[in-house]
C-alpha positions in Angstrom: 26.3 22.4 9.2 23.1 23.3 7.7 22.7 20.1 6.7 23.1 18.3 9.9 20.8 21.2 11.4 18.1 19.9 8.8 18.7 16.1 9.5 18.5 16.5 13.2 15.3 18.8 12.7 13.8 15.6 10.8 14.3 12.9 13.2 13.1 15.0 15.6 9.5 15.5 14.0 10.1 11.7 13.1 10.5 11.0 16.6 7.3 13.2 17.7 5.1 11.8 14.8 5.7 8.4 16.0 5.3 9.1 19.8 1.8 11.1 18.5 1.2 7.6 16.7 1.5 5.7 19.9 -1.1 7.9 21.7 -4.0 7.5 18.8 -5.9 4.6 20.8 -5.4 6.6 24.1 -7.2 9.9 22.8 -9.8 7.7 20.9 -12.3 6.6 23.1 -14.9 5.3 19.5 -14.4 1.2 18.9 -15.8 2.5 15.6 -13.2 5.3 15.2 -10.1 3.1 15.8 -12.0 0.3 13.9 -11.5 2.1 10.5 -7.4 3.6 11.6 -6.6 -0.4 12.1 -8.9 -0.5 8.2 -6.5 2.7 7.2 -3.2 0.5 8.5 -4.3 -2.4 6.2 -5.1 -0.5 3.2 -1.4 0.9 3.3 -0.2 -2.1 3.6 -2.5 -3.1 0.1 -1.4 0.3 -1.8 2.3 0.0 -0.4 2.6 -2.9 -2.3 0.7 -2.0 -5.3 2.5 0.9 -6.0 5.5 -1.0 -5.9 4.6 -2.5 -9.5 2.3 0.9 -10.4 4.4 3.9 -9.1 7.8 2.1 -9.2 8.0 -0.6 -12.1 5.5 1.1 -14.6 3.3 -2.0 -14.4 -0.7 -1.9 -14.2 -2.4 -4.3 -12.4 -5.9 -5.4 -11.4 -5.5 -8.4 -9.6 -4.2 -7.2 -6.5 -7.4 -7.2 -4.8 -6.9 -11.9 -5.1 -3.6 -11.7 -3.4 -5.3 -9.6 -0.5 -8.0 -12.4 -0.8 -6.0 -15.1 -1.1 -3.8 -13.7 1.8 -6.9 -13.6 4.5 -8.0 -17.0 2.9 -5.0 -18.9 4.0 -4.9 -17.7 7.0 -8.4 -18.3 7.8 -8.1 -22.0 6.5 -5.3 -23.0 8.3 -6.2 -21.1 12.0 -9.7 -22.1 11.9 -8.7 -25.7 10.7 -5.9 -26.5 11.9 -5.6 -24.2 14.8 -2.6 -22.4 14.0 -1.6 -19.7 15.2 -1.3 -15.8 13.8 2.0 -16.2 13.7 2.5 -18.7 11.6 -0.5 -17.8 9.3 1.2 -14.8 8.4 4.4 -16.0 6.8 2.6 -18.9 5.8 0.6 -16.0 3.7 3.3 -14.0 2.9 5.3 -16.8 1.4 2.3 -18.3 -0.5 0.7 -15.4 -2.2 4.9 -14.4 -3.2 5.0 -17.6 -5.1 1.5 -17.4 -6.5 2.5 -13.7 -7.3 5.9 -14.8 -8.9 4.4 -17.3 -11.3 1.2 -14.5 -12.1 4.3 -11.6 -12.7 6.5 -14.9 -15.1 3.7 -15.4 -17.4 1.9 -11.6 -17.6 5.1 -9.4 -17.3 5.4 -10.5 -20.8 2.5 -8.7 -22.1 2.2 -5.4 -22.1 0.1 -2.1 -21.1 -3.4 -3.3 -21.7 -2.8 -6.6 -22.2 -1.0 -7.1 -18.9 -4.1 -5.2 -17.2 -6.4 -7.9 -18.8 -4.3 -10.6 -17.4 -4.6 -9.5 -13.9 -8.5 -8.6 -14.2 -8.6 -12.5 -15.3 -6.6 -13.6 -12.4 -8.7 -11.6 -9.8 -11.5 -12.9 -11.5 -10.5 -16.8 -11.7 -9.5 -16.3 -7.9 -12.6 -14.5 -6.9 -14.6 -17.4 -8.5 -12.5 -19.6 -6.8 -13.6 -18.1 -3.4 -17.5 -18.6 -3.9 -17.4 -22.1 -5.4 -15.0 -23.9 -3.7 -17.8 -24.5 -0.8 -15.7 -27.5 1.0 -12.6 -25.2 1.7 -13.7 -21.6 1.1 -17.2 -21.8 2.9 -18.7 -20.2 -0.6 -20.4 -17.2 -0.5 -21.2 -17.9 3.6 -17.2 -17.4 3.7 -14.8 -18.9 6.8 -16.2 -17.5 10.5 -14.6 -16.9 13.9 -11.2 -16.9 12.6 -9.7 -16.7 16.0 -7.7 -13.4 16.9 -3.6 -13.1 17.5 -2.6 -14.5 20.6 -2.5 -12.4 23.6 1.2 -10.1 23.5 2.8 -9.0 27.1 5.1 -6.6 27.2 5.3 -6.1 31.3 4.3 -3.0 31.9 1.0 -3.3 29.2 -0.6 -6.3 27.4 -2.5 -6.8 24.1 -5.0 -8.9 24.3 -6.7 -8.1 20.8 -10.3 -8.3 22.4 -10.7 -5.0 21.1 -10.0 -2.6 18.4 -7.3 -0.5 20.1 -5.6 -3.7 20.7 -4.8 -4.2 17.3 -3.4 -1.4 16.4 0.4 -1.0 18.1 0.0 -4.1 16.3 -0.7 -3.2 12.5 1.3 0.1 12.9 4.7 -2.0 13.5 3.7 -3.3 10.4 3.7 -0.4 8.5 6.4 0.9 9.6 8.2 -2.0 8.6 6.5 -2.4 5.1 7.7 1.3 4.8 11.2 0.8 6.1 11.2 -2.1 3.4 10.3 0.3 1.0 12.4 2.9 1.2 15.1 -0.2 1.3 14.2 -1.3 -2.1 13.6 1.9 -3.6 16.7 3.5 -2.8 19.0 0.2 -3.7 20.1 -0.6 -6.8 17.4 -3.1 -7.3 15.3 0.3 -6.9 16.8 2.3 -9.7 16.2 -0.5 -12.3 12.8 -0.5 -11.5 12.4 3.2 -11.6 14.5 3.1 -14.9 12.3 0.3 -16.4 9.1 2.5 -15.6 10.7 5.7 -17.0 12.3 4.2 -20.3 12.2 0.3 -20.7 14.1 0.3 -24.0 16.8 2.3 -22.2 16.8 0.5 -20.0 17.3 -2.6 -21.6 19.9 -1.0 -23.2 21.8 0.0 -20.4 21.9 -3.7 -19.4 19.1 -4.3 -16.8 17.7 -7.4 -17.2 13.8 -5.9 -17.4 12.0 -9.1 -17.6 13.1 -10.4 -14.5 13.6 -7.3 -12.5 9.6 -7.3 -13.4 8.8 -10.6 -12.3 10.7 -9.9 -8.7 8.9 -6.7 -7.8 5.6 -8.1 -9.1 6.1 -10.9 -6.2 7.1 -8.5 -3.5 4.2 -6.7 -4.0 1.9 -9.9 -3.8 4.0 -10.7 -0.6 2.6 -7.1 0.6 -1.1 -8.3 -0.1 -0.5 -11.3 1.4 0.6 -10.1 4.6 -2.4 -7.3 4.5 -4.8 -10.2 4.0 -3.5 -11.6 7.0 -4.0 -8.8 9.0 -7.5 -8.6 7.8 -8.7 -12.1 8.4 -7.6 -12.3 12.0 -9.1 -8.6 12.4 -12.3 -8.7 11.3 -13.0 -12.9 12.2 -14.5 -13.1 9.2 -13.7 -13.3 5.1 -16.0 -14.0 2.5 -15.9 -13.7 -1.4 -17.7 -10.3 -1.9 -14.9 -8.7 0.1 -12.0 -9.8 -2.5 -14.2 -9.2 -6.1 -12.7 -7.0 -8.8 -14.5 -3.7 -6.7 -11.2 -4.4 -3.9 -9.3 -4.1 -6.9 -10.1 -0.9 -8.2 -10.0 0.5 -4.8 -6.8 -0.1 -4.3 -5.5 1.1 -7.6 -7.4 4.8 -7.1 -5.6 4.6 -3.4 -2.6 4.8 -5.7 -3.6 7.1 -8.4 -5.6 9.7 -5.2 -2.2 9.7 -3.2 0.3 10.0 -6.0 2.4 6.7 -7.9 5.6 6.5 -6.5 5.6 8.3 -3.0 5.8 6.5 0.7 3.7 9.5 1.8 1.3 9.7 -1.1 0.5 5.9 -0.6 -0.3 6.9 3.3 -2.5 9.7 1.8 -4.6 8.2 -0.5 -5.2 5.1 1.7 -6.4 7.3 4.8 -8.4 9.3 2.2 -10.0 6.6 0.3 -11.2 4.2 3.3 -12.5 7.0 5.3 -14.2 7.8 2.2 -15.3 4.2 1.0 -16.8 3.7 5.2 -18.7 7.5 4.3 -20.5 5.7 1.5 -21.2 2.2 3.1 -24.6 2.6 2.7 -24.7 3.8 -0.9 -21.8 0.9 -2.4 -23.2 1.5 -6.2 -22.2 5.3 -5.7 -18.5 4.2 -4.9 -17.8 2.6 -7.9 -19.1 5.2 -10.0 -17.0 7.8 -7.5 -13.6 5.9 -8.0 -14.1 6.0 -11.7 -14.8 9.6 -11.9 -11.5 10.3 -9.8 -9.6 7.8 -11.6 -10.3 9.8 -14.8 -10.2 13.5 -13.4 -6.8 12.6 -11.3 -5.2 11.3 -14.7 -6.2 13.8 -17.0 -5.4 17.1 -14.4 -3.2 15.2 -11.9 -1.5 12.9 -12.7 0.7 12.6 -10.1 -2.2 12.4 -7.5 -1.9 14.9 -4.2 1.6 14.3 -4.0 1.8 15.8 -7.5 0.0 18.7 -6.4 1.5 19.4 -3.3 5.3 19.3 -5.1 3.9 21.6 -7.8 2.9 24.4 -4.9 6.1 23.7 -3.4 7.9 24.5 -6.6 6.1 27.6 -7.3 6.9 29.0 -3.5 10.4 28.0 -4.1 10.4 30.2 -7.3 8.8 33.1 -5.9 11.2 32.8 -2.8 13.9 32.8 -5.6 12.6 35.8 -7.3 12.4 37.2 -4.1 15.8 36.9 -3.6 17.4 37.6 -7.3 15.7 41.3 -6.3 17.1 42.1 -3.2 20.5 41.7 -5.0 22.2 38.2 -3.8 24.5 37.2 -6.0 22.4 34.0 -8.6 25.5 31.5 -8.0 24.8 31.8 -4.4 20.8 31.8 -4.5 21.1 28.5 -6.7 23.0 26.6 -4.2 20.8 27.8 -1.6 17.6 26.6 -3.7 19.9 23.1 -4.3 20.5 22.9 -0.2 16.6 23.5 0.3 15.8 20.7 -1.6 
């Protein structure tokens, strides 16, 4: 019974956290406000599907900053000449960065630790060099201009017409609640517990049967498809993409999104995304202090915190569950019944 009290209790602050969603662009009244919650929507969609390969698999990677790139490329190419539409872009994105992603994840997933990391950093590199020489396709360092929005959306009662930034975001936050929905899929399926074993003990894994290489390779193009599909998102949203955006500095912000917000955790990824890019827009006009600033957090959250604010919050919670228990243990309940209590509470 307590149970089903608890569930019930949940979807209904589920229910009001999603209704208090829907009402952002009604109490915001700032283009530049919502401008950097649609920035926030993307960057989850980036860390999302990094920390599918850093929080879940075990994996390091610095390249993830090209798929994001190369996801906003395509679709700029093929809307702007070709005329296509959003729609089409998109999976068009997500299905192209997943197979560049998939051969990237064949031939580095069979390095390992700091060799992988080199890999990737080559990758974004190559990619990023791509981008600014490639002058007939990429537009250089000038980039691709008026990439045309998503069409117009009506609903009946309300219509998007994307000619402004409150307009995108129903948009981008059915997005992320799918990419989140897809998450929890994965990481609670059996695919999902090989990964997590991998990342906890690979030998053991191995061991235990799991086929680690491959299991690697499959998450590693998931979490391209993530970047892809956030690049998307960016190029029609901002109209504009150009090389500077997609160097190895987009890398590194999305990996101390991960790190910030805690590896492995839906909510830490949400965390250290909103954190992070109201942050990075903060320091816009000082961009050699960021880098410098993510390094420094990078090395303090790994030597004190390693498990980023999630970390942090789960070790209060801990020591208030102790206390509650000591608490308890005085006042004379009997200890088999205070464990299954603390047991239930979690």
């Amino acid at each position: 019974m307590e149970h089903i009290r608890k569930l019930g209790y949940r979807k209904l602050m589920l229910l009001i956290g999603v209704i208090a969603l829907l009402m952002i662009p009604l109490g915001i009244t700032n283009p530049y406000f919502m401008y950097v919650i649609n920035l926030i929507l993307i960057y989850i969609l980036l860390v999302l599907g990094l920390d599918l390969i850093v929080g879940y698999t075990g994996q390091v990677s610095l390249g993830h900053g090209a798929f994001f790139g190369l996801g906003a490329y395509i679709a700029a190419v093929f809307s702007t000449n070709f005329g296509i539409s959003f729609w089409l872009t998109l999976p068009m994105a997500i299905i192209a960065t997943g197979a560049i992603g998939f051969v990237i994840g064949f031939i580095g997933l069979k390095l390992i630790e700091e060799y992988l990391v080199m890999a990737t950093l080559a990758f974004g590199t190559i990619i990023w060099l791509v981008f600014l020489n490639w002058t007939n396709l990429t537009g250089g360092p000038m980039g691709i201009a008026l990439i045309p929005p998503p069409p117009p959306m009506n609903f009946g009662i309300f219509e998007l017409s994307f000619t402004q930034y409150a307009d995108y975001y129903p948009l981008f936050l059915f997005f992320v609640i799918v990419a989140i929905g897809i998450t929890k899929l994965l990481i609670n399926s059996g695919f999902g517990r090989a990964c997590t074993a991998i990342r906890d003990d690979e030998l053991a894994a191995q061991s235990m049967g799991i086929p680690v290489f491959r299991t690697k390779v499959v998450m590693f193009t998931i979490s391209a498809a993530y970047c892809g599909a956030a690049g998307t998102l960016y190029a029609h949203f901002i109209h504009v993409v150009s090389p500077e955006t997609f160097n190895f500095t987009m890398s590194v912000t999305i990996l101390t999104m991960v790190m910030i917000g805690g590896q492995g955790s839906i909510i830490g990824a949400v965390l250290g995304a909103s954190l992070l890019t109201v942050f990075s827009e903060a320091l816009r006009a000082a961009p050699e202090l960021r880098m410098l600033i993510y390094g420094l957090l990078i090395v303090i959250m790994m030597m004190f915190f390693p498990r980023g604010i999630m970390g942090i919050i789960h070790m209060f919670r801990q020591r208030l569950e102790k206390r509650s228990l000591g608490k308890r243990t005085k006042g004379g309940n009997d200890p088999v019944d205070v464990k299954k209590e603390g047991l239930g509470y979690e």
